[in-house]
C-alpha positions in Angstrom: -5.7 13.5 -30.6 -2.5 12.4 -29.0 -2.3 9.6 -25.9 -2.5 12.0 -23.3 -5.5 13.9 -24.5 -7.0 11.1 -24.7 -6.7 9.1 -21.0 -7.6 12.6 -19.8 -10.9 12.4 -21.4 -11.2 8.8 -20.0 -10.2 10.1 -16.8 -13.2 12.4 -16.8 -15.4 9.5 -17.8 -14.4 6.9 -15.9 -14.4 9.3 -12.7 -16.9 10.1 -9.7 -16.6 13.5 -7.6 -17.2 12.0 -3.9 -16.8 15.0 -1.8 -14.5 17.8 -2.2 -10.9 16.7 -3.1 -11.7 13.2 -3.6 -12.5 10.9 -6.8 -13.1 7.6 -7.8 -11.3 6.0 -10.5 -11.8 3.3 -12.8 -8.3 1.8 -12.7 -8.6 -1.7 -13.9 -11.2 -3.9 -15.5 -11.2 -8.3 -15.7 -13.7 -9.9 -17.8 -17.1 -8.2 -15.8 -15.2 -7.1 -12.4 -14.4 -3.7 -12.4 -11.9 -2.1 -9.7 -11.6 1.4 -8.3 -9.5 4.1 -6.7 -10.3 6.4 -4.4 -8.3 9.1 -4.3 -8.0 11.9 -1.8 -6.2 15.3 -2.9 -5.0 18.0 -0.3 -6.7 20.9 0.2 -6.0 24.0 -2.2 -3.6 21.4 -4.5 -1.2 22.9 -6.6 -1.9 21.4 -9.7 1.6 22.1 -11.4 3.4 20.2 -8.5 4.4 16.5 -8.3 3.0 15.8 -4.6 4.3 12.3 -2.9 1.5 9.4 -3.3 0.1 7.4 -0.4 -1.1 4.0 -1.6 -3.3 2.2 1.0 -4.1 -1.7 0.9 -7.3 -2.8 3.2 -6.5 -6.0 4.8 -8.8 -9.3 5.2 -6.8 -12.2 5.0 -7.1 -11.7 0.6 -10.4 -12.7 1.7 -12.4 -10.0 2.2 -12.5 -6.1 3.4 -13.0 -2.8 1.9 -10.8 0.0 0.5 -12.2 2.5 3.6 -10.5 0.4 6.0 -7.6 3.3 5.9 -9.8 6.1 5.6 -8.6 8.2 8.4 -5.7 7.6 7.6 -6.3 9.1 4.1 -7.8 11.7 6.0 -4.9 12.7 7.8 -1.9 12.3 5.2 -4.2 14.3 2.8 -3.6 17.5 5.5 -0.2 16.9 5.5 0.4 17.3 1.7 0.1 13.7 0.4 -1.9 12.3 -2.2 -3.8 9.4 -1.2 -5.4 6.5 -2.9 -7.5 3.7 -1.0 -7.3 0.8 -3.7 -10.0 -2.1 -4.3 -8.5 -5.2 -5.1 -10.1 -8.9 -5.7 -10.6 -11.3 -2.6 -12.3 -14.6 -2.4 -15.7 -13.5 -0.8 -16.6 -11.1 -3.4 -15.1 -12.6 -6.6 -14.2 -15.9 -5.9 -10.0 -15.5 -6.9 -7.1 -16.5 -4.9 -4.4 -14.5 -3.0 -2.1 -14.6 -6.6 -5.3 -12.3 -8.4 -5.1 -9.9 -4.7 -1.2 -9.4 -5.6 -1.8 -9.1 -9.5 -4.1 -6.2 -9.0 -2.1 -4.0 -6.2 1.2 -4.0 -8.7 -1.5 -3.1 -11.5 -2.5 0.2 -8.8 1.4 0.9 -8.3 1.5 0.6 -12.7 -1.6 3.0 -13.5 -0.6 5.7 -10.5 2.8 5.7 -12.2 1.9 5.8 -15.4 -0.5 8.7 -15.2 1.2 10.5 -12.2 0.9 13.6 -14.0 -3.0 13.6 -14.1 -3.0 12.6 -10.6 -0.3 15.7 -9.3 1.9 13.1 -7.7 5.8 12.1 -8.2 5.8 9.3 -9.8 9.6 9.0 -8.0 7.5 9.1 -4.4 4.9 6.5 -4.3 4.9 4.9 -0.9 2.7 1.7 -0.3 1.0 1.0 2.5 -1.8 -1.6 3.9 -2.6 -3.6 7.3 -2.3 -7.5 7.5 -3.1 -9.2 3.9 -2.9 -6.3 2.7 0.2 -4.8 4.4 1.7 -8.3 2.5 0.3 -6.4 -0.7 2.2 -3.6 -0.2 5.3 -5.6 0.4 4.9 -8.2 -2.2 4.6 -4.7 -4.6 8.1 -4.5 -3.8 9.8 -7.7 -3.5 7.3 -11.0 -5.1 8.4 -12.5 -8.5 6.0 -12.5 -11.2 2.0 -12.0 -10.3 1.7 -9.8 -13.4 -1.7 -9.3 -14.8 -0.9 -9.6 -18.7 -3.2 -6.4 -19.7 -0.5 -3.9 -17.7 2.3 -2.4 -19.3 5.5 -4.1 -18.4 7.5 -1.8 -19.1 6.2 0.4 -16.4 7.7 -0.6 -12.6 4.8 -1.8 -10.0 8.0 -1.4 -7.2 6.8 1.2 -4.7 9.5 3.9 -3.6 9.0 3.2 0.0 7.0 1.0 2.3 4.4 1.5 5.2 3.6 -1.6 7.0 0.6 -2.7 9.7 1.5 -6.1 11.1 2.1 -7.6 7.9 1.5 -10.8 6.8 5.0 -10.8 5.3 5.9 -14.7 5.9 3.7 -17.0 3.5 6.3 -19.8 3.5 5.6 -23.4 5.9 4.9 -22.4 9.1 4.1 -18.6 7.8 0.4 -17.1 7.3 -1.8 -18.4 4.5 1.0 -21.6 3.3 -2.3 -23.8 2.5 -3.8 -21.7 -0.3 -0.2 -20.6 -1.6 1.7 -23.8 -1.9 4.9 -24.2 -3.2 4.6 -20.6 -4.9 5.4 -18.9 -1.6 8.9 -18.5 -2.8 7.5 -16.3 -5.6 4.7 -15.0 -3.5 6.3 -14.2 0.5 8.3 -10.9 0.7 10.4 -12.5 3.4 11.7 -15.3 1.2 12.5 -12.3 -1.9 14.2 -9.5 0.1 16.8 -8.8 -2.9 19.2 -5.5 -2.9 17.6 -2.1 -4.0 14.5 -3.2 -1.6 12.6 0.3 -0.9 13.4 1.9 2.5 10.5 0.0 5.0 8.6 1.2 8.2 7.3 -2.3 9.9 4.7 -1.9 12.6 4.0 -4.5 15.1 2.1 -5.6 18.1 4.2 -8.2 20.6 1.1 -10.0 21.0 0.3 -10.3 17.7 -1.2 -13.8 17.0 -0.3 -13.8 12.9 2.9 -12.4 12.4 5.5 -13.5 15.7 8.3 -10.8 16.3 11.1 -12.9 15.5 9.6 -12.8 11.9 9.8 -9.3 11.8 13.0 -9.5 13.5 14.6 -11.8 10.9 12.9 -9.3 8.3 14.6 -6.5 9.6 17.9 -8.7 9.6 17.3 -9.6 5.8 16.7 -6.4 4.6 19.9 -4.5 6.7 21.9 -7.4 5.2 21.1 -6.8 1.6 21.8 -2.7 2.2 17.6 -1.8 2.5 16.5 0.1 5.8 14.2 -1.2 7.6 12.6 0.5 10.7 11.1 -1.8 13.2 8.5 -0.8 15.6 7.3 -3.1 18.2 4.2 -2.0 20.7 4.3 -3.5 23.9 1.4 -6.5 24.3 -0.8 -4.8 21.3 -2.4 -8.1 19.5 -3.3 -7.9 15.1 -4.9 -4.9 13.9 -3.6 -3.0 16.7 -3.4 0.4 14.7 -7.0 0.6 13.2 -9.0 3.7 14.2 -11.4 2.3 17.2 -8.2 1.6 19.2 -7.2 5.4 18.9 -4.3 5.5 21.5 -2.1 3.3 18.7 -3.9 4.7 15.7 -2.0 8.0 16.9 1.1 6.3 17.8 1.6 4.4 14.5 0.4 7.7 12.3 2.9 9.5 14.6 5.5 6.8 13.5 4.7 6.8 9.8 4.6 11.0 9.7 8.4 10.7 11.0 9.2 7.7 8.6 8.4 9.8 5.8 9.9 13.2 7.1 13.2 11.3 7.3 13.1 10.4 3.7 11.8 14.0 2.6 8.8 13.1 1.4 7.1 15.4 4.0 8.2 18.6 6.3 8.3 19.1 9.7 6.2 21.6 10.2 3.4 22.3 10.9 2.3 20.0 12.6 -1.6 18.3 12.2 -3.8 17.6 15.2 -4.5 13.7 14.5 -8.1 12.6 14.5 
């Protein structure tokens, strides 16, 4: 039985049919903690096509939270084409770890999607990350944080996403930047600001003006960074919205940062124009 035939087999084992189109996953296992993947196919999936990947990170401070915290958002990417995957990940409240365990899992997710792309349809060329506060950080820190590698995951596989969606994140964890007292001196390993290198993927940053975490001068100076090393970087600020600005119950910006995040990825090629999808 050759490798392949094999994790196929394991897929089906280590798998739970939600609803139609969607699965959970098995994707990593740590002493007795085990971690899933939901994933969320489009409807009438092609199955001999590589479709992009939309990785989402719940946020929570690497404290707590839960994987459906992007669930409409899920819901929505999955009708326009996108394979989506709302990710557990450890946090202090439910297994007792530190922020460095949070990040050591998410580049595990980016790892296992890539390695098995082809079981999961998607392009493993097209994985976007995504997530909202801690775990808009996550998504970053994918991308642009030395080390954090959990010693089980193949290293030879890239955890660095091909592009970037992200809700007022916590991208600052240096003095003076969100969560410095349970980081330390590892912030300039751990903080995306302080790692922006050349080849960063191309970044959608989302942010409310009254935002009590994350000031817009940080965002500005991120933007800054990142044009200066060659990486886009697409800044959008929304008038007096405080954190968590784009989650569901305040739908007006739900709509407006989906909106913003559909065109992100339409100007990349990683979806069409049309048709369009009534947002709900």
């Amino acid at each position: 039985m050759n490798i392949k035939s094999l994790f196929s087999i394991l897929l089906f084992v280590f798998s739970i049919q939600l609803t139609s189109g969607q699965e959970l996953i098995l994707y990593k296992e740590v002493d007795t903690t085990k971690l899933y993947l939901e994933v969320h196919y489009p409807d009438n999936i092609d199955e001999s096509k590589g479709y992009p990947a939309l990785v989402f990170f719940f946020g929570g401070g690497w404290v707590g939270g839960s994987r459906a915290h992007f669930e409409h958002q899920a819901a929505y990417f999955t009708k326009r084409g996108l394979v989506c995957f709302l990710v557990d990940y450890r946090t202090r409240n439910i297994h007792g770890t530190t922020p460095f365990e949070s990040l050591k899992d998410a580049k595990s997710t980016i790892r296992f999607l890539r390695k098995n792309a082809e079981d999961f349809h998607i392009d493993p060329h097209k994985i976007i990350a995504s997530g909202g506060s801690a775990g808009g950080h996550l998504a970053a820190a994918t991308a642009l944080s030395q080390g954090f590698d959990e010693g089980t995951d193949p290293m030879d596989i890239s955890p660095i996403p091909n592009a970037l969606i992200l809700f007022n994140p916590v991208i600052d964890n240096g003095p003076g930047g969100y969560g410095y007292e349970r980081i330390g001196e590892a912030y300039t390993r751990f903080s995306p600001l302080h790692n922006i290198r050349e080849g960063a993927p191309p970044t959608l940053f989302m942010l409310g003006t009254k935002d009590s975490l994350i000031p817009v001068v940080t965002a500005e100076y991120y933007k800054m960074v990142m044009e200066k090393v060659g990486s886009r970087c697409d800044l959008e600020l929304y008038e007096d919205q405080p954190h968590g600005f784009f989650n569901y119950r305040n739908f007006e910006y739900y709509k407006k940062t989906l909106e913003a995040s559909d065109k992100f990825l339409q100007s990349l090629g990683y979806l069409s124009e049309l048709p369009e999808v009534d947002i709900e």
